[in-house]
Jmol script that loads the backbone (N, CA, C; Angstrom):
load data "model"
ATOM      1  N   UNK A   1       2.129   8.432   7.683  1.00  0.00           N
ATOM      2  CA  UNK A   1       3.127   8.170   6.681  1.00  0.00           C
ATOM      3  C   UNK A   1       2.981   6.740   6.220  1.00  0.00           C
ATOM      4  N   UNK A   2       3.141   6.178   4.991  1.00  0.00           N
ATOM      5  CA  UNK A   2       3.028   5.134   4.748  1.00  0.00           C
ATOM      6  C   UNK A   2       4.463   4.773   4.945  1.00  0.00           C
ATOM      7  N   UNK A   3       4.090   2.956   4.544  1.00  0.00           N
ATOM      8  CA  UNK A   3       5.238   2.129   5.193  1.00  0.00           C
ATOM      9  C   UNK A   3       6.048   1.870   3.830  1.00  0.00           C
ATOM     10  N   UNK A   4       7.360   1.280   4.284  1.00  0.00           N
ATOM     11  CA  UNK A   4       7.962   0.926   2.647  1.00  0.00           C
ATOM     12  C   UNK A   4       8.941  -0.159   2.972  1.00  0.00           C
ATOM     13  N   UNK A   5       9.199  -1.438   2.256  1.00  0.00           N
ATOM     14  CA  UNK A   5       9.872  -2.083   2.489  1.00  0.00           C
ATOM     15  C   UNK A   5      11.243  -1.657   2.181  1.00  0.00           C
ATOM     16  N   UNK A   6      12.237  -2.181   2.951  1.00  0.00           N
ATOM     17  CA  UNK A   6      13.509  -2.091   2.697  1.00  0.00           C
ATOM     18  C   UNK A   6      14.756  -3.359   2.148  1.00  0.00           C
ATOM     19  N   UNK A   7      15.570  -3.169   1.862  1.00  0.00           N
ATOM     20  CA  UNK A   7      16.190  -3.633   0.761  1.00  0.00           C
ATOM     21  C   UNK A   7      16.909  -4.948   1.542  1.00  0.00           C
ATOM     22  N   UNK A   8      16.363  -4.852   2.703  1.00  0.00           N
ATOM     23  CA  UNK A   8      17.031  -6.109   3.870  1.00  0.00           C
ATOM     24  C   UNK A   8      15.666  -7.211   3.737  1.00  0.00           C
ATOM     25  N   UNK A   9      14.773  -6.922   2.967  1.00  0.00           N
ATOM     26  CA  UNK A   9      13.693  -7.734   2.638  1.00  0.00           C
ATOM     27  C   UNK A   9      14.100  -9.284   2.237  1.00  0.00           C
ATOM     28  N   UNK A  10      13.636 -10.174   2.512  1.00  0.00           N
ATOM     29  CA  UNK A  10      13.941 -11.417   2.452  1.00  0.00           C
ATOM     30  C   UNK A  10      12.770 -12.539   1.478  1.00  0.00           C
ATOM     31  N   UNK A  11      11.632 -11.726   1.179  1.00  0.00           N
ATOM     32  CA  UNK A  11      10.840 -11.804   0.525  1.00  0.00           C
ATOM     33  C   UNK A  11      10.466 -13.567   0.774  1.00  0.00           C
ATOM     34  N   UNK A  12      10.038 -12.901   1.839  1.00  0.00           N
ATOM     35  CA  UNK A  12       9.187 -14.210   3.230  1.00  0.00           C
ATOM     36  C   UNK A  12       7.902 -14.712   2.432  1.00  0.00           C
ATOM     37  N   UNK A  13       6.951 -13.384   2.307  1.00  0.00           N
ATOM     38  CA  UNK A  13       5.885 -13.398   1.639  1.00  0.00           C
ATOM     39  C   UNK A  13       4.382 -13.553   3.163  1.00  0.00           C
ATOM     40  N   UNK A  14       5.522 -13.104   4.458  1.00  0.00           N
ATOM     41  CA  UNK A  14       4.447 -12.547   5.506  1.00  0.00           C
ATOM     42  C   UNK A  14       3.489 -11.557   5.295  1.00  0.00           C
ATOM     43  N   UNK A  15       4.267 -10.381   4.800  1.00  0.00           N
ATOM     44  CA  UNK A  15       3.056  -9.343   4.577  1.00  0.00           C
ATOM     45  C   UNK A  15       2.277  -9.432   3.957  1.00  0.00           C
ATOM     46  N   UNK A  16       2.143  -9.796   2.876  1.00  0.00           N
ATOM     47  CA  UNK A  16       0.987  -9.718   1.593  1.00  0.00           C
ATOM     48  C   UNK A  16      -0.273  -9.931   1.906  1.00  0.00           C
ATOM     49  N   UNK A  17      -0.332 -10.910   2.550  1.00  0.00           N
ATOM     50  CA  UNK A  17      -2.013 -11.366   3.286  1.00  0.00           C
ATOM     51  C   UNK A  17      -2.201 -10.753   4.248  1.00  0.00           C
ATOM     52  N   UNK A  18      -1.672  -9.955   4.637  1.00  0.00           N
ATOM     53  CA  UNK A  18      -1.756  -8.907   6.324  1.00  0.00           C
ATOM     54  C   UNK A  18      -2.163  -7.922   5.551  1.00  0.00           C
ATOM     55  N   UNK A  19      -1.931  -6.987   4.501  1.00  0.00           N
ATOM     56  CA  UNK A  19      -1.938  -6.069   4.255  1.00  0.00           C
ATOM     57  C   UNK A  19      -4.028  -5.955   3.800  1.00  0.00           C
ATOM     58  N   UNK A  20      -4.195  -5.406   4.331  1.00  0.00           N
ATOM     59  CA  UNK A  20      -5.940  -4.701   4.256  1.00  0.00           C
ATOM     60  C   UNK A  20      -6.653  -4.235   2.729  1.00  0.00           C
ATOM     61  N   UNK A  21      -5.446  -3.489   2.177  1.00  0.00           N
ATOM     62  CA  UNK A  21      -5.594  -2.603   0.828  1.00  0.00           C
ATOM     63  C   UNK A  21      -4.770  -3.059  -0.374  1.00  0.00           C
ATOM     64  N   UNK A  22      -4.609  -4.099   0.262  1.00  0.00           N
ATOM     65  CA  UNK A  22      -3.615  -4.742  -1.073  1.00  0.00           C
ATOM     66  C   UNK A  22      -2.301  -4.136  -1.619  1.00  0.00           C
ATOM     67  N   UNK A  23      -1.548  -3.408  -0.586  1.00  0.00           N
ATOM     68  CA  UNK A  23      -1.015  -2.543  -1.297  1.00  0.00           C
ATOM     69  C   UNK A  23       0.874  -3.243  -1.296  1.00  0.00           C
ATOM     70  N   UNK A  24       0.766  -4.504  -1.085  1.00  0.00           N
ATOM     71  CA  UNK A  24       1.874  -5.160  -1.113  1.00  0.00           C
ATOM     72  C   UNK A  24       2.289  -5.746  -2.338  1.00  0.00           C
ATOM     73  N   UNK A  25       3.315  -6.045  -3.190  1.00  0.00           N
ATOM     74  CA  UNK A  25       3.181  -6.849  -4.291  1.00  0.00           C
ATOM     75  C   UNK A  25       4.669  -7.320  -3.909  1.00  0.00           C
ATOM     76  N   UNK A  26       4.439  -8.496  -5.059  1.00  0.00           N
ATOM     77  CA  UNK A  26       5.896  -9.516  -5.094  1.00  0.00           C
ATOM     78  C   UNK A  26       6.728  -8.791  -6.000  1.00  0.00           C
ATOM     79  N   UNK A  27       7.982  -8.726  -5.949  1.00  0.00           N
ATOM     80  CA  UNK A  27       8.870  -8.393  -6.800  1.00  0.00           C
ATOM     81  C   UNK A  27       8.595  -8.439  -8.517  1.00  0.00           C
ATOM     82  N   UNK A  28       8.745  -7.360  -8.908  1.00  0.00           N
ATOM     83  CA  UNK A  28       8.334  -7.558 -10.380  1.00  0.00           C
ATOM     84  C   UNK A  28       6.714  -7.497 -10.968  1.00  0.00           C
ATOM     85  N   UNK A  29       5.841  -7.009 -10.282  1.00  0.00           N
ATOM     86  CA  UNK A  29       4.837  -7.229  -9.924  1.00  0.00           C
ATOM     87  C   UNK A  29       3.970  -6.437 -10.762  1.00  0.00           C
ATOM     88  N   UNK A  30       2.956  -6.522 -11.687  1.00  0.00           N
ATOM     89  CA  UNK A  30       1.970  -4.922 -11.456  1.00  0.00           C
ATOM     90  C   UNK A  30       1.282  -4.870 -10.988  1.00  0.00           C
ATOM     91  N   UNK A  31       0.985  -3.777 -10.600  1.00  0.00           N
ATOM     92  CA  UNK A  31      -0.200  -3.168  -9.512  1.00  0.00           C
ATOM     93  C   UNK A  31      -1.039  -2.523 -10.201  1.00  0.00           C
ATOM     94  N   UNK A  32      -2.546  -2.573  -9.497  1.00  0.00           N
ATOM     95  CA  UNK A  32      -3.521  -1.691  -9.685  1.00  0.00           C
ATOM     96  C   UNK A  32      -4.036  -1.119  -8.594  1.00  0.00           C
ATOM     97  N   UNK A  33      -4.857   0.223  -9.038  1.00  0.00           N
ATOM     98  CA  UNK A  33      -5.463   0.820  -7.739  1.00  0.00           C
ATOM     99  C   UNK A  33      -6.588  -0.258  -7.470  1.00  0.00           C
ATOM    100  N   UNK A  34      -7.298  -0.946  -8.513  1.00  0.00           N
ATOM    101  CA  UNK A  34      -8.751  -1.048  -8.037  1.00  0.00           C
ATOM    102  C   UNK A  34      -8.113  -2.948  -7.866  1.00  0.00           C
ATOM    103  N   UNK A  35      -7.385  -3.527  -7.533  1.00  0.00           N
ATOM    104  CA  UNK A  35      -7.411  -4.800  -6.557  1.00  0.00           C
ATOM    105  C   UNK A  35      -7.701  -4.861  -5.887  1.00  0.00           C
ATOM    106  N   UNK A  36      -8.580  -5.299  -5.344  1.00  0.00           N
ATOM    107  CA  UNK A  36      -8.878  -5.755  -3.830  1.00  0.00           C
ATOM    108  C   UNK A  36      -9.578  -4.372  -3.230  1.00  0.00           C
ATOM    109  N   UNK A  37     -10.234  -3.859  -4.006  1.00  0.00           N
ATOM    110  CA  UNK A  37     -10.871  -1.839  -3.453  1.00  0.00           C
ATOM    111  C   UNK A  37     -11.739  -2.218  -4.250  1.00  0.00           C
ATOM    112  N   UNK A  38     -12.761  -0.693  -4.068  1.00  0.00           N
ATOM    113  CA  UNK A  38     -13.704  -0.376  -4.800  1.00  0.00           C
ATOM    114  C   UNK A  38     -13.263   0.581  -5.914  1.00  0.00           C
ATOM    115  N   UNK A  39     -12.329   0.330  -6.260  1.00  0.00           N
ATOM    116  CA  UNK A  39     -11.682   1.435  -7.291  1.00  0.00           C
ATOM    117  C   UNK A  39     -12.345   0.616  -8.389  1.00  0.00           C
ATOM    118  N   UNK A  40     -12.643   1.169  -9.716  1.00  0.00           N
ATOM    119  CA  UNK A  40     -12.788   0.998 -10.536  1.00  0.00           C
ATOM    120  C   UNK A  40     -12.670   1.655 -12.004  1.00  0.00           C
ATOM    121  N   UNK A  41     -12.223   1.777 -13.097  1.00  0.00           N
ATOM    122  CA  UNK A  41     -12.090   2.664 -13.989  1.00  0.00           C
ATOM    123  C   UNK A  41     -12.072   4.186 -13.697  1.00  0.00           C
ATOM    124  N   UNK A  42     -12.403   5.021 -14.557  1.00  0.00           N
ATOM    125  CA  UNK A  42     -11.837   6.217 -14.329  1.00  0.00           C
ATOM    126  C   UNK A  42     -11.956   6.778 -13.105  1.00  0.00           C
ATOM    127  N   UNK A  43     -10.827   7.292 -11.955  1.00  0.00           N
ATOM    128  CA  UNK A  43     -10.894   7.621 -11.013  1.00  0.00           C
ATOM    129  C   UNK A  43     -10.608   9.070 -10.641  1.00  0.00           C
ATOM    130  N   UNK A  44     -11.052   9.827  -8.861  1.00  0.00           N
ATOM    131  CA  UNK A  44     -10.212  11.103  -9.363  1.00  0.00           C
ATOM    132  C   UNK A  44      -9.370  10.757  -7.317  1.00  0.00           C
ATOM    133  N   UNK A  45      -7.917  10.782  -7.668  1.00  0.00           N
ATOM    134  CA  UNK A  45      -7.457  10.729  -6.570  1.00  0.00           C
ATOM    135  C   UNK A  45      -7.432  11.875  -5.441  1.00  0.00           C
ATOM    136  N   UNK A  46      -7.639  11.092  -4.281  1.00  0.00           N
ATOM    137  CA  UNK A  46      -7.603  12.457  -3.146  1.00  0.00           C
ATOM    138  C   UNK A  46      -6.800  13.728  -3.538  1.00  0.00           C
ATOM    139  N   UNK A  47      -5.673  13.709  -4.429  1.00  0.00           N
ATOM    140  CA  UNK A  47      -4.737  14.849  -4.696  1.00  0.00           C
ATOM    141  C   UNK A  47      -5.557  15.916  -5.861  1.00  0.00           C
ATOM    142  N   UNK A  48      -6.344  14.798  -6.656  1.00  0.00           N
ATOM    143  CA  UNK A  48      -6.888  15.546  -7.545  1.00  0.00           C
ATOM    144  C   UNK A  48      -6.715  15.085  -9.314  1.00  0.00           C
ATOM    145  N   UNK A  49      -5.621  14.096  -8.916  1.00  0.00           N
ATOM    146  CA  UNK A  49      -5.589  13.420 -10.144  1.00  0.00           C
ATOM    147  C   UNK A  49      -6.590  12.809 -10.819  1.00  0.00           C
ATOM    148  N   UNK A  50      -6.575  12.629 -12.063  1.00  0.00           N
ATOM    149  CA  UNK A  50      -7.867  11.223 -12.840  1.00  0.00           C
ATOM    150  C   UNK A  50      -7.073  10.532 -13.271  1.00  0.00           C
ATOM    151  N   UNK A  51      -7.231   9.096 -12.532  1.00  0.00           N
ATOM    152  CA  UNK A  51      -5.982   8.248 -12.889  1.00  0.00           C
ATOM    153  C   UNK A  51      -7.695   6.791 -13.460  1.00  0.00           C
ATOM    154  N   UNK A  52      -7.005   5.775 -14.418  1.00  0.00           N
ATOM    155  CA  UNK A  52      -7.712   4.910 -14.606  1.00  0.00           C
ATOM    156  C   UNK A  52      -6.913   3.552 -13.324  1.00  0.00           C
ATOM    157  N   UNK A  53      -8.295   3.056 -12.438  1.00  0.00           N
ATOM    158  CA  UNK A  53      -7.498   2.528 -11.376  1.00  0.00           C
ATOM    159  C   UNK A  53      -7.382   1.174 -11.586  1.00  0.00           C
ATOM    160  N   UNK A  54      -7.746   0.516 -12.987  1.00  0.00           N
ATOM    161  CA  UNK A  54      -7.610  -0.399 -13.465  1.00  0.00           C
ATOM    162  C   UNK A  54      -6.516  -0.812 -14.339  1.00  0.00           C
ATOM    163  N   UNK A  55      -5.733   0.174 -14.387  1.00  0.00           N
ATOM    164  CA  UNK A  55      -4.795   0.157 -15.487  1.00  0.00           C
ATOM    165  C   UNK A  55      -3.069  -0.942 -14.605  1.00  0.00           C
ATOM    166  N   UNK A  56      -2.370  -1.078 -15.552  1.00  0.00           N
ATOM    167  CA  UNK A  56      -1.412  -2.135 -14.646  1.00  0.00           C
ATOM    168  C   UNK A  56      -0.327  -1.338 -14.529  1.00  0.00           C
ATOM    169  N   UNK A  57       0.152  -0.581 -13.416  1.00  0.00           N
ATOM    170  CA  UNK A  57       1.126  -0.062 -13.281  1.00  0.00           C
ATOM    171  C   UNK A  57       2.452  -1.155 -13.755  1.00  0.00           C
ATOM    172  N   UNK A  58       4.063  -0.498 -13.406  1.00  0.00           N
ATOM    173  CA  UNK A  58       4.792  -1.240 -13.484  1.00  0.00           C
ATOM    174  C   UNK A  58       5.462  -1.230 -12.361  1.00  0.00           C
ATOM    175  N   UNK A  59       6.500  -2.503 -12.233  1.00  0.00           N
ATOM    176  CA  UNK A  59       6.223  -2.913 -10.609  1.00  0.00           C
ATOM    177  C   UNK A  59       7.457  -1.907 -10.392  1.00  0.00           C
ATOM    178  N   UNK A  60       7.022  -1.431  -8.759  1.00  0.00           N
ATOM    179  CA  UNK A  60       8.301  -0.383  -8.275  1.00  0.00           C
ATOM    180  C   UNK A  60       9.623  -1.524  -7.937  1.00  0.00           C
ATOM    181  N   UNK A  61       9.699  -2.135  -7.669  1.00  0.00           N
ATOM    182  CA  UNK A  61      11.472  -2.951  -7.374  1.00  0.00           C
ATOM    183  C   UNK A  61      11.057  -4.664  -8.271  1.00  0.00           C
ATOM    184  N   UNK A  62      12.079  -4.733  -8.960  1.00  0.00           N
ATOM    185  CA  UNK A  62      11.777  -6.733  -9.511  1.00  0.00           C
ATOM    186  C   UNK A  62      12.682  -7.068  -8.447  1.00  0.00           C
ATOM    187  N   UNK A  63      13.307  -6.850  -7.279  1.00  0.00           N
ATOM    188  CA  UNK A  63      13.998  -7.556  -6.221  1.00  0.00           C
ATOM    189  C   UNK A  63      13.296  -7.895  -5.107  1.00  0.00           C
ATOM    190  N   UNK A  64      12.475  -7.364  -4.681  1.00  0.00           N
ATOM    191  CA  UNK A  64      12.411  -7.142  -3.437  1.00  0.00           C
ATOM    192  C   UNK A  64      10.629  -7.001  -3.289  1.00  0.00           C
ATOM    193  N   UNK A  65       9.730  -7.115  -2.546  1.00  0.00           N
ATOM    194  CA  UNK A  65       8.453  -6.832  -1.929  1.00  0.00           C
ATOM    195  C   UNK A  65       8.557  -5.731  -2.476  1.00  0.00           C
ATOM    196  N   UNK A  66       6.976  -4.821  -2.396  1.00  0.00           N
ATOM    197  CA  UNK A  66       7.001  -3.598  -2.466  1.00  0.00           C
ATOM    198  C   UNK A  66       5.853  -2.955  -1.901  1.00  0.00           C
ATOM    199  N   UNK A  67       5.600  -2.041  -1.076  1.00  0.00           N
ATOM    200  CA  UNK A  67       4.348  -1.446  -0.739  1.00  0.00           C
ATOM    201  C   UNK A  67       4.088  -0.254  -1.866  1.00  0.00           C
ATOM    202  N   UNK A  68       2.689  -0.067  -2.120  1.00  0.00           N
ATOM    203  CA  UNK A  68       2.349   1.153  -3.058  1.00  0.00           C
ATOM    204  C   UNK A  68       1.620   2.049  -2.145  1.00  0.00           C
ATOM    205  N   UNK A  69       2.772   3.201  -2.207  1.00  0.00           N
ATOM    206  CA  UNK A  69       2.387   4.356  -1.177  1.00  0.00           C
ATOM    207  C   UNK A  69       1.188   4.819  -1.053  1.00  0.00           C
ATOM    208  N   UNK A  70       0.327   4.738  -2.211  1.00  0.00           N
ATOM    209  CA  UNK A  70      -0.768   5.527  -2.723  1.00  0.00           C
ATOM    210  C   UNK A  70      -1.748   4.773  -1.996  1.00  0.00           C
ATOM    211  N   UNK A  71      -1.726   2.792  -1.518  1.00  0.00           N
ATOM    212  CA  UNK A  71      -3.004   2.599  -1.034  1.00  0.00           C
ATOM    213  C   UNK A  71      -2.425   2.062   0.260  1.00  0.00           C
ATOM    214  N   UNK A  72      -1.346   2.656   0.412  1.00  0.00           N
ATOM    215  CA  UNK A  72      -1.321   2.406   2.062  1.00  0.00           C
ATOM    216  C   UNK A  72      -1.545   3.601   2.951  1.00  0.00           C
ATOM    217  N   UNK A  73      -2.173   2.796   3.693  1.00  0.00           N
ATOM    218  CA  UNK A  73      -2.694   3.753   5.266  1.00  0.00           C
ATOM    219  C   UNK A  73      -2.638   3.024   6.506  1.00  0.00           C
ATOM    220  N   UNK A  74      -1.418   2.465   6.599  1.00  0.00           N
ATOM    221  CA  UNK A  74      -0.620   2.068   7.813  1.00  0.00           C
ATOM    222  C   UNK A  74      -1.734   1.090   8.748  1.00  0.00           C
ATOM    223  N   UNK A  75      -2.223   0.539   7.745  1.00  0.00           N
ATOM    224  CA  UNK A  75      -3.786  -0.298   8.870  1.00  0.00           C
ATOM    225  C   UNK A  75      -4.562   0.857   9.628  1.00  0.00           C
ATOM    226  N   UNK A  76      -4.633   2.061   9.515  1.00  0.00           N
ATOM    227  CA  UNK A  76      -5.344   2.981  10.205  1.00  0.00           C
ATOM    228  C   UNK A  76      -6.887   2.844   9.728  1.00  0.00           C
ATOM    229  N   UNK A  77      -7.702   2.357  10.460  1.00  0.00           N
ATOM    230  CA  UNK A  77      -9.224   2.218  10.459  1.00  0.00           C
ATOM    231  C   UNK A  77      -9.126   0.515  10.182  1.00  0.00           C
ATOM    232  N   UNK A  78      -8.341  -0.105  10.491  1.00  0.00           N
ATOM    233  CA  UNK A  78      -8.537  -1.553  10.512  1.00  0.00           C
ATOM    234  C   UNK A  78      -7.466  -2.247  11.783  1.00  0.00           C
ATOM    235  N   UNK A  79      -6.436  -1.363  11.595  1.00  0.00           N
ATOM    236  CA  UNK A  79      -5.852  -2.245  12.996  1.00  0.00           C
ATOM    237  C   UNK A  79      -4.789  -1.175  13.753  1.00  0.00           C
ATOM    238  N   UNK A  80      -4.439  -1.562  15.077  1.00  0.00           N
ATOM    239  CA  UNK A  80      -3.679  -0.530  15.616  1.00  0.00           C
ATOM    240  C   UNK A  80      -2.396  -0.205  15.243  1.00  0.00           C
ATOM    241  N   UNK A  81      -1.708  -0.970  14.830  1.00  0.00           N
ATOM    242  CA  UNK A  81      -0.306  -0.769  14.132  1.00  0.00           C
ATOM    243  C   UNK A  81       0.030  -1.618  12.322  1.00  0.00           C
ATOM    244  N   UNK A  82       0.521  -1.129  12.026  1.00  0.00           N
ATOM    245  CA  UNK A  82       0.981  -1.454  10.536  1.00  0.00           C
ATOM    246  C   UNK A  82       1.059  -3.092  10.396  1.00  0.00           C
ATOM    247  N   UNK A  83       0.515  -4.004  10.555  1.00  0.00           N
ATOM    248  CA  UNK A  83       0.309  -5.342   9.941  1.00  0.00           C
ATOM    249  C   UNK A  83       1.248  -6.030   9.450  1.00  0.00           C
ATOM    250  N   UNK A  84       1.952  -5.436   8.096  1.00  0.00           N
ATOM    251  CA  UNK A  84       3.168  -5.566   7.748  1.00  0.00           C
ATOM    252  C   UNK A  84       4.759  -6.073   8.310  1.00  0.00           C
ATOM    253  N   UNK A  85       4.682  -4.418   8.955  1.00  0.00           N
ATOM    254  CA  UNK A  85       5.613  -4.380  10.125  1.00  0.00           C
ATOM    255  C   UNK A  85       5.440  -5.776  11.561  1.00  0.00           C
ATOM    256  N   UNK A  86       4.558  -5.613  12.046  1.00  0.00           N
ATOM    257  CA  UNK A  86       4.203  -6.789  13.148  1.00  0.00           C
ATOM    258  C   UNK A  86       4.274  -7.949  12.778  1.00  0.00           C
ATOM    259  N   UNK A  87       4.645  -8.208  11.581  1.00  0.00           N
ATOM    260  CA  UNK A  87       4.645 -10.209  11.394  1.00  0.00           C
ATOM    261  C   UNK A  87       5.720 -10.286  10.268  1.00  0.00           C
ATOM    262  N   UNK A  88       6.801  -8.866  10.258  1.00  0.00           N
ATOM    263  CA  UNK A  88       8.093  -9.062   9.514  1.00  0.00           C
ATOM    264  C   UNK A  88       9.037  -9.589  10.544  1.00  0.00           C
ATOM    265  N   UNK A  89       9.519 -10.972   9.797  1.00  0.00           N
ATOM    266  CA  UNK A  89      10.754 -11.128  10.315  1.00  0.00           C
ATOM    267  C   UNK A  89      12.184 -10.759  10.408  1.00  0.00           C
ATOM    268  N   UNK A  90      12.165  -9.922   9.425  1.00  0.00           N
ATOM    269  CA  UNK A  90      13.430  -9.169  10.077  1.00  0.00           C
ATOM    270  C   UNK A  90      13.155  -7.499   9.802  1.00  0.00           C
ATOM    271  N   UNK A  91      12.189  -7.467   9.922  1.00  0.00           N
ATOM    272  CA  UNK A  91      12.110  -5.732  10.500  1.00  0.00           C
ATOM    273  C   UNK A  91      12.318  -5.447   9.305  1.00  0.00           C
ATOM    274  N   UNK A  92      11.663  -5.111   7.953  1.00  0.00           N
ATOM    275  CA  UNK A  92      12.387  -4.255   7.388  1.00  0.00           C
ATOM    276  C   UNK A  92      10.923  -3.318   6.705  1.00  0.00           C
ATOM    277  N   UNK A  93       9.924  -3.252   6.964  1.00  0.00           N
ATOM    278  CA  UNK A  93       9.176  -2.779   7.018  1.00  0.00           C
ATOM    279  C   UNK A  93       8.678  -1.587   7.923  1.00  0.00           C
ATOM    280  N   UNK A  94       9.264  -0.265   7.443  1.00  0.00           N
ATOM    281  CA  UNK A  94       9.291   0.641   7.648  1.00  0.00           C
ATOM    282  C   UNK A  94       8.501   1.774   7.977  1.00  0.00           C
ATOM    283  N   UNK A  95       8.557   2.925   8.630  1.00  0.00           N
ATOM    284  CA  UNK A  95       7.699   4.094   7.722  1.00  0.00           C
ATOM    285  C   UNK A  95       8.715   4.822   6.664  1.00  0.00           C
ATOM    286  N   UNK A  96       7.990   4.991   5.720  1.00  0.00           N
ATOM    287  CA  UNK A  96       8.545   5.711   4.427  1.00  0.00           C
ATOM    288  C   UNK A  96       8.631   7.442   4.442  1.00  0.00           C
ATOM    289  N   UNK A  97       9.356   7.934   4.954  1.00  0.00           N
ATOM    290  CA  UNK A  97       9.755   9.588   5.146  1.00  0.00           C
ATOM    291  C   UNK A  97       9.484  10.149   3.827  1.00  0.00           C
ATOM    292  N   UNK A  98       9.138   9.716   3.166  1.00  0.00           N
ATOM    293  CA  UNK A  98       8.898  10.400   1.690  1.00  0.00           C
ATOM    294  C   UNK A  98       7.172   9.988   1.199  1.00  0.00           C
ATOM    295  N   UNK A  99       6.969   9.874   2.051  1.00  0.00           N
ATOM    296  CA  UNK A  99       5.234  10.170   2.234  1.00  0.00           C
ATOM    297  C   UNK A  99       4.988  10.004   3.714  1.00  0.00           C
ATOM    298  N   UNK A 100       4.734  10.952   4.072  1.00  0.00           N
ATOM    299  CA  UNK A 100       4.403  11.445   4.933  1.00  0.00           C
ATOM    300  C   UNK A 100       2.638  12.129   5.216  1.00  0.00           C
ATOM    301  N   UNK A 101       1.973  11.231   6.326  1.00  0.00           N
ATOM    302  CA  UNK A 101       0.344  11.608   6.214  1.00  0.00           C
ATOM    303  C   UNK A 101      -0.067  11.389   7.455  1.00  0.00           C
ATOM    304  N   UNK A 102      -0.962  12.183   7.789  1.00  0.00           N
ATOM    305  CA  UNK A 102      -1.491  12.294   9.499  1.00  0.00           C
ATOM    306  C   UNK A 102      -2.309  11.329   9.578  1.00  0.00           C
ATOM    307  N   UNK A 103      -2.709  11.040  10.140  1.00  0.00           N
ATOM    308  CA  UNK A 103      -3.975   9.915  11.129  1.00  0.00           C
ATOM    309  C   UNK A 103      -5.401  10.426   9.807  1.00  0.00           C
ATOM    310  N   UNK A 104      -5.856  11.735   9.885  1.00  0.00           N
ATOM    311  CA  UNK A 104      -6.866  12.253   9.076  1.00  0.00           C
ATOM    312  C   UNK A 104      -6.671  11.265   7.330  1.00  0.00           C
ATOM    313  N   UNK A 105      -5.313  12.148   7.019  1.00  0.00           N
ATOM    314  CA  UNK A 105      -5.466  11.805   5.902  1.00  0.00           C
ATOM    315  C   UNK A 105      -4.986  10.148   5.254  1.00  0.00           C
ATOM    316  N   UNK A 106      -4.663   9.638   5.782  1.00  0.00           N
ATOM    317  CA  UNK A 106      -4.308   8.293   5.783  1.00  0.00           C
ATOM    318  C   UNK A 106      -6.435   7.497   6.437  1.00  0.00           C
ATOM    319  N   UNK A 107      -6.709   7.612   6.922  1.00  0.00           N
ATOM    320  CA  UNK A 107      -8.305   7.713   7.389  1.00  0.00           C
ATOM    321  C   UNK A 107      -8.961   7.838   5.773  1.00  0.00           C
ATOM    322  N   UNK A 108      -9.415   9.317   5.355  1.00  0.00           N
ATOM    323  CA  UNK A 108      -9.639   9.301   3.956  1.00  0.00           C
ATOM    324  C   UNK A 108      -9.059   8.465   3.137  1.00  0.00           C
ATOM    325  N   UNK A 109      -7.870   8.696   2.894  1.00  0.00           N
ATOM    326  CA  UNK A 109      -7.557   7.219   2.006  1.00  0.00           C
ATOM    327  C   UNK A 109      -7.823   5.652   2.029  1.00  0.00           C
ATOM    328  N   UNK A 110      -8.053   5.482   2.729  1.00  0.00           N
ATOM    329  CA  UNK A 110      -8.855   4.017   3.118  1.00  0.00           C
ATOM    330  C   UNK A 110     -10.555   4.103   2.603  1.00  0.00           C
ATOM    331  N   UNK A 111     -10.723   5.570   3.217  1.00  0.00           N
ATOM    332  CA  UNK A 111     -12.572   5.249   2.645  1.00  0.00           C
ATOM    333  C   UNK A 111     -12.418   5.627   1.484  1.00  0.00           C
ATOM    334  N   UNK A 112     -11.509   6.283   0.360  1.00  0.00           N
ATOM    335  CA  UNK A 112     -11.384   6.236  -0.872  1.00  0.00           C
ATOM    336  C   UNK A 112     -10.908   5.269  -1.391  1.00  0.00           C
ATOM    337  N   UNK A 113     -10.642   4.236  -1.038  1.00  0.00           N
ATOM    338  CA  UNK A 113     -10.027   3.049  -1.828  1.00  0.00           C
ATOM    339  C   UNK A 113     -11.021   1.989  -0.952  1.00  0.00           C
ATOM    340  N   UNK A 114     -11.598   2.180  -0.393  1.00  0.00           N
ATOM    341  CA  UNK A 114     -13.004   0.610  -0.490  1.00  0.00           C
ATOM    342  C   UNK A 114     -14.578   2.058  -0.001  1.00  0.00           C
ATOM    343  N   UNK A 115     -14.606   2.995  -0.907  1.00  0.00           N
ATOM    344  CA  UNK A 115     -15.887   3.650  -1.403  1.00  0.00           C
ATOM    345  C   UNK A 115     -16.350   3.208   0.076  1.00  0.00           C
ATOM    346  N   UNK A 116     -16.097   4.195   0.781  1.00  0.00           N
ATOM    347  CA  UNK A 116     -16.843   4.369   2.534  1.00  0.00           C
ATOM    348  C   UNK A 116     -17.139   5.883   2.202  1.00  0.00           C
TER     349      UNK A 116
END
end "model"
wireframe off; spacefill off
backbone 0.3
color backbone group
């Protein structure tokens, strides 16, 4: 399951450099798939989508940190526990019950977002 910040966020700015896949942003933020990945222009996501992974999303919260569900994989194939979580100071770095993903598929998603 990926992780998700919560609204007790204090926006420290610990996680961001912990995070492996880039999948942290500052409040207000846009995101792309292909930051810090091997994503690049037209893509087709593990689900099956063709998304362009260059394109600038818009940011999910202007309050608060935000993880993007889509390129997190809980540090799985880089470290033993969520990164995030381990160097938040007040805990609010979560798992997110509304994505929900096994060891396997959280695994694939990592070698789809840095082309393993």
């Amino acid at each position: 399951m990926a992780i998700i910040i919560t609204d007790e966020c204090i926006n420290c700015d610990a996680c961001i450099s912990e995070c492996p896949n880039n999948a942290i942003y500052e409040p207000d933020q846009k995101w792309s798939y292909s930051e810090k990945t091997a994503l690049s222009g037209m893509v087709t996501t593990l689900d099956g989508k063709q998304i362009d992974a260059d394109n600038e999303n818009e940011p999910l919260s202007d309050e608060f940190y935000f993880i993007v569900s889509d390129k997190c994989t809980e540090c799985k194939g880089f470290h033993d526990e969520p990164q995030c979580a381990s160097v938040c100071p007040v805990d609010c770095c979560v798992p997110d019950t509304n994505h929900v993903e096994n060891e396997g598929d959280l695994l694939k998603k990592k070698a789809w977002l840095h082309g393993e």
